[in-house]
N, C-alpha and C positions, 0 to 999 in steps of 0.2 A: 329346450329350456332357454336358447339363447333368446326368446322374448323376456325372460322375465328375468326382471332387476329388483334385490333382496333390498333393504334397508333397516339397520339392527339399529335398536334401542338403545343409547348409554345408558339409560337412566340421570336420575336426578343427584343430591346429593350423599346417596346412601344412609339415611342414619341408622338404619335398622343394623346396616353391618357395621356400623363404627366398633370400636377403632379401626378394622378392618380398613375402612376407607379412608382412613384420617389424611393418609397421604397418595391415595390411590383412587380412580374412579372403581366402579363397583363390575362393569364386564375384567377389569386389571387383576380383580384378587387372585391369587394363584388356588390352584384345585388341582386335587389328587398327588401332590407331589413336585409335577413338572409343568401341568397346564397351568392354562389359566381360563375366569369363564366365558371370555368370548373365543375360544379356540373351539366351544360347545356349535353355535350358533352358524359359523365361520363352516366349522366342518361339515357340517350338516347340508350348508348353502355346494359345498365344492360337490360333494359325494353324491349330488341329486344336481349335479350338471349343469348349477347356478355360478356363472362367475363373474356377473358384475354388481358388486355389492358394496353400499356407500354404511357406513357407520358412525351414527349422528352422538355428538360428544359434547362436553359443556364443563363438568366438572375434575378436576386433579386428575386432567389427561394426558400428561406428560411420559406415565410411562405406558398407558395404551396404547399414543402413540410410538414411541418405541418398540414395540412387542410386535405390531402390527407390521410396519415396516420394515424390520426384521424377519417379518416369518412369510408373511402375504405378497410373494412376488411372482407373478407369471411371465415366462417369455414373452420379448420383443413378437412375436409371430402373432402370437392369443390377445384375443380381443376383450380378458378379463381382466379385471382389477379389487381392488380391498380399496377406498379411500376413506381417507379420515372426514367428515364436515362437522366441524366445529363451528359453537355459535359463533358469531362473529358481528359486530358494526358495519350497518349499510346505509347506503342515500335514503332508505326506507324505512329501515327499520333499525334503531339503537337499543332494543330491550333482548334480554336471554331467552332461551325457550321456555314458555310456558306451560309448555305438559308436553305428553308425547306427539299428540297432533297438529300441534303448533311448531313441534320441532321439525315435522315434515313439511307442514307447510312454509316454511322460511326457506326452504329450500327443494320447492317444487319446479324449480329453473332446470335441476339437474334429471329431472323424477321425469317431466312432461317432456318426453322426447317420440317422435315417430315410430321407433325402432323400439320401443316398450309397449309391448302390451298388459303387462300383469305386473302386479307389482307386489313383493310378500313385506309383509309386514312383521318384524323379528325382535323378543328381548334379547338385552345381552346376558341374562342373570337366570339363565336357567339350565338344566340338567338332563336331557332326553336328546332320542337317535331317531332322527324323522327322514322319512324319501320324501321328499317334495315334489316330487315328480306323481305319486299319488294325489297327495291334494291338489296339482292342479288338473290331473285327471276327474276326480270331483266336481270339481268347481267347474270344466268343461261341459261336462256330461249334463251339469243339471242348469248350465245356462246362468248362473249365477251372477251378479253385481258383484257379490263378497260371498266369501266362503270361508269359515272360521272353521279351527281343528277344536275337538272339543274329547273331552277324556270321562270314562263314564268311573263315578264317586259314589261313593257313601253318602246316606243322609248325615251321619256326623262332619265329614267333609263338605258337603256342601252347605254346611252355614259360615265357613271362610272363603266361599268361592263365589264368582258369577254364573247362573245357571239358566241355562236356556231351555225351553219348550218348544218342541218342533210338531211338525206332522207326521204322516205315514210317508213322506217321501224325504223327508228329509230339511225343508226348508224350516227357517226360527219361525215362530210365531209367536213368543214374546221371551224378555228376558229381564231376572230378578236378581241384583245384589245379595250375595249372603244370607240368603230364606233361613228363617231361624224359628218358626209355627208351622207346629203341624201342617196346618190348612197353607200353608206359604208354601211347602215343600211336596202335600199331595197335586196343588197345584201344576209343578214343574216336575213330577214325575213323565219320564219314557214309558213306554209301549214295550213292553220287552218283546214282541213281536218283531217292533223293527231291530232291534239288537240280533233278532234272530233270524236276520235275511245275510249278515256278517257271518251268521257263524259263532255267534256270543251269545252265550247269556248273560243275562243282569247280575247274575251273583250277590244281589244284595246291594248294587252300583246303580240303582234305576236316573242317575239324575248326570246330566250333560255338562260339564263344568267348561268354562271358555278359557283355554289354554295360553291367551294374547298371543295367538298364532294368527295372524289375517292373509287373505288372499283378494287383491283389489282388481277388478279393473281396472286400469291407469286412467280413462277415462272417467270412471268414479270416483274414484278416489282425489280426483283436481275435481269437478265438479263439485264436492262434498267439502272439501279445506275449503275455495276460493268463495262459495256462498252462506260459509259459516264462520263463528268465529269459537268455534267448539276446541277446546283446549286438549281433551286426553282420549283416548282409543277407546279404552273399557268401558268408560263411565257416559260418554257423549255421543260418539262416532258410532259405535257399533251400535247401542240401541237405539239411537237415530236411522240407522239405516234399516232394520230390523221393520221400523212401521214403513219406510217409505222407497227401497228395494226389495231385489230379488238375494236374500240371504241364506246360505245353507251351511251346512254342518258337515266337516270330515271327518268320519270318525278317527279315534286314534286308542289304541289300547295297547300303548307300553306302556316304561318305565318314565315319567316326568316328573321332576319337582324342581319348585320353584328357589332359587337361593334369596328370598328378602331378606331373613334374620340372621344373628350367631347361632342360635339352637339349628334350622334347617342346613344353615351350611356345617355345622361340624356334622351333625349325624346324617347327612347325604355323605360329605368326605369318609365317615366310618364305616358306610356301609362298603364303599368300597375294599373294605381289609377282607373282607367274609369270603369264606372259601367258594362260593356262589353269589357273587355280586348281585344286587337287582338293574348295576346300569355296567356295562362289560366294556371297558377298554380295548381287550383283544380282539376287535370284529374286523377279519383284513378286505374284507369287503366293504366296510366301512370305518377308515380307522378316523383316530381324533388327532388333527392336525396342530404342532405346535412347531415354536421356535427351536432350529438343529444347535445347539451349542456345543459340540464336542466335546463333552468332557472325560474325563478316565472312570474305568469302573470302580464303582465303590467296593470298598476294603472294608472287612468285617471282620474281627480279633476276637475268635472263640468270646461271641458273642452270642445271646438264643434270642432268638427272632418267632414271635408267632403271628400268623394272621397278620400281616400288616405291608405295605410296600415303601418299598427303600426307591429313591430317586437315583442319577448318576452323581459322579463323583462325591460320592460320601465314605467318611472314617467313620469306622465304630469299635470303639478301644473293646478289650480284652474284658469280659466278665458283664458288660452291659447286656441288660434285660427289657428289650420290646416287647409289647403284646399291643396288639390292635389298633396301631400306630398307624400315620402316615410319615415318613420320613423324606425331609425335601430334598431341592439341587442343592450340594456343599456343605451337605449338615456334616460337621465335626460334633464327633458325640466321645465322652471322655469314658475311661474305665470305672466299670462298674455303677453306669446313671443307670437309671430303672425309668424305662418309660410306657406308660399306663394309657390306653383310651385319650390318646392326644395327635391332635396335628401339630409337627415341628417344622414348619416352610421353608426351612431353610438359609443360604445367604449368597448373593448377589455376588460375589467375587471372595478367593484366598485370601486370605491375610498372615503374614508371616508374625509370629508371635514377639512382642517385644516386652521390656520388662517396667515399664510406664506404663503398658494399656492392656487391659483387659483381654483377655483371646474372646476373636470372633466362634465361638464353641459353645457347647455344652459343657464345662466343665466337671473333672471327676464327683463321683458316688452323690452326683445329684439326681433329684424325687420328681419326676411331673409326672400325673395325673389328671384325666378330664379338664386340660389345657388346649390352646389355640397358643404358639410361640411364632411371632410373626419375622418374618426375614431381617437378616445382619442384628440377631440377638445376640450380647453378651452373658452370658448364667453363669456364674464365677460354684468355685466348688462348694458342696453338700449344703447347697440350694434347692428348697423345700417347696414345691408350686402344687399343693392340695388345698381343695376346697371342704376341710375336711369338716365343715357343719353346713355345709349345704345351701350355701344363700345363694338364691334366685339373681339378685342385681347388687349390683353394689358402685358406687361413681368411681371413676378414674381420678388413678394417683400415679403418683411421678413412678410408679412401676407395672401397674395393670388397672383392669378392667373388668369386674365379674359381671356377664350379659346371660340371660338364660343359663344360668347355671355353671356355665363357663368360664375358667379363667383365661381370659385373653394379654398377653403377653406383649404390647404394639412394638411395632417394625423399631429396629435400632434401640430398644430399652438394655441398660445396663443392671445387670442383679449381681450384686456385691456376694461374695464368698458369705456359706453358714445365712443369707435370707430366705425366710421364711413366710408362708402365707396360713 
């Protein structure tokens, strides 16, 4: 694998995750507790024997780059690195990136080297444990330009997906945004025949979704940016190349999901509580790399805890009731809060309590409920965070956010003793 150099997606301005993002790029959000989602993509690249990997950036990237930096160091000896390429002003070019494949090609200086042959193409906003060392066995084997990983879906799922049509061996032979007709969807049905040369059946999954996993020839992929002025991967690049290469399909059939929204990223984060996860943190074969901060083990004060994972150095007073939580780095959680089907992110450093300012905490016999509390929250006591008639959305006010049904809590908000939602 030391031909081949990764290149992960920042994305753009997030808004689907706002507030989430309001002060963070969107690979920054923290996930499961202690990660964050480019430690998903990051790991993946290390554990499949990929180490030199650039991570293309643009928006509230101050603390990805810090995260990065902090976590992504290889010895002086090793020939791998993490870099940051943020958009930047040149003799050439003064505008930001304008989609994903324009953010590649602004910086095809770093990409177009002799010593690259392959080049993967990576989001930073996603949720799945891939060898890449497979897909570019793949993408070998069948001679390929480009070789896409692709995930076999439901017809209900594939009307929010892109969906490709292959042959019997494997290679695209066209590909459809989001088929939402009958006749659109028998169209881009599989062969469960070839499903069944894997070892898979269809199960009812007959249709190939495009995972925005690429596998380039580096060679192709500069040929392809420098004679085009095609702006995004999904929507240009790939089915461009689709009529005018050689493109194939890797299969992939685990656990993937996408984090664009608040609904997918809270309940991708929930699933993780379940006593059988569908995406497993403890694989020591492949584990998920993140920032070492040494912190103390978290303390827990005849508390009952169900279903749910606590982060390091957290307090949980005496009589406090978890269920199906995530619980982040430093959460201070006061006596007797009840906390219900919510992610609590935690907070970025201790704070000694003063009698001016608010404790960085949970404070006591407060309520959340099907919440997102975003890190260095203050919740002052019998503090009420229930959505308890159910609205869908609701605009930001100077204390939350209801997104998909969520109430989101943004990073650094203050909630006054006895508020209620």
């Amino acid at each position: 694998m030391n031909n081949v150099l990764a290149v992960v997606l920042g994305g753009g301005r997030g808004t689907r995750l706002y507030p989430l993002t309001k002060y963070r790029s969107k690979p920054a959000v923290p996930i499961a507790g202690k990660y964050r989602l480019i430690d998903i993509p990051l790991s993946n690249c290390i554990n499949s024997g990929i180490s030199r990997i650039y991570v293309l950036t643009q928006f509230n990237s101050v603390s990805l780059h810090r995260h990065i930096r902090a976590t992504y160091n290889f010895d002086v000896f090793h020939r791998g690195f993490v870099e940051i390429l943020a958009a930047q002003q040149t003799l050439t070019r003064t505008d930001w990136y304008q989609g994903t494949a324009d953010a590649v090609r602004q910086n095809l200086s770093y990409i177009d080297r002799d010593d690259i042959d392959y080049v993967l193409i990576l989001s930073g906003d996603q949720l799945y444990r891939m060898d890449f060392r497979k897909l570019l066995e793949t993408h070998q084997r069948s001679e390929a330009d480009v070789t896409i990983a692709a995930l076999p879906v439901t017809a209900e799922a594939a009307s929010s997906l892109g969906i490709m049509r292959i042959d019997e061996t494997g290679r695209v032979l066209g590909f459809l945004e989001k088929p939402k007709t009958e006749e659109e969807l028998s169209f881009m049905r599989t062969d469960p025949e070839w499903f069944a040369q894997f070892g898979l059946k269809a199960h009812g999954r007959p249709f190939l979704a495009n995972m925005g996993i690429y596998l380039f020839n580096r060679k192709t992929l500069v040929d392809v940016l420098e004679k085009t002025d095609y702006r995004d991967f999904g929507k240009e690049v790939f089915p461009a190349s689709v009529r005018a290469r050689r493109v194939f399909v890797h299969l992939f059939d685990g656990y993937w999901e996408d984090i664009g929204t608040i609904g997918a990223f809270f309940e991708a984060n929930l699933a993780l509580t379940r006593p059988s996860p569908p995406f497993a943190l403890d694989q020591p074969n492949a584990p998920i790399y993140t920032r070492a901060r040494f912190l103390p083990p978290s303390r827990i004060e005849r508390a009952n805890i169900r279903d749910s994972l606590v982060a390091d150095g957290c307090v949980i007073g005496e009589g406090a009731v978890i269920e199906n939580s995530i619980i982040g780095l430093r959460s201070i959680i006061g006596p007797n809060c009840v906390i219900r089907n919510s992610i609590i992110m935690g907070n970025d450093f201790y704070e000694a309590p003063t009698a001016d300012r608010q404790a960085l905490m949970i404070d006591e016999n407060s309520y959340i409920e099907n919440a997102i509390v975003d890190k260095n929250c203050r919740i002052g006591k019998n503090v009420r965070i229930v959505n308890a008639e159910g609205v869908k959305d609701a605009p930001e006010t100077e204390y939350c956010m209801i997104r998909d049904g969520v109430t989101v809590i943004p990073k650094g908000t203050v909630l006054p003793d006895n508020w209620a939602l």
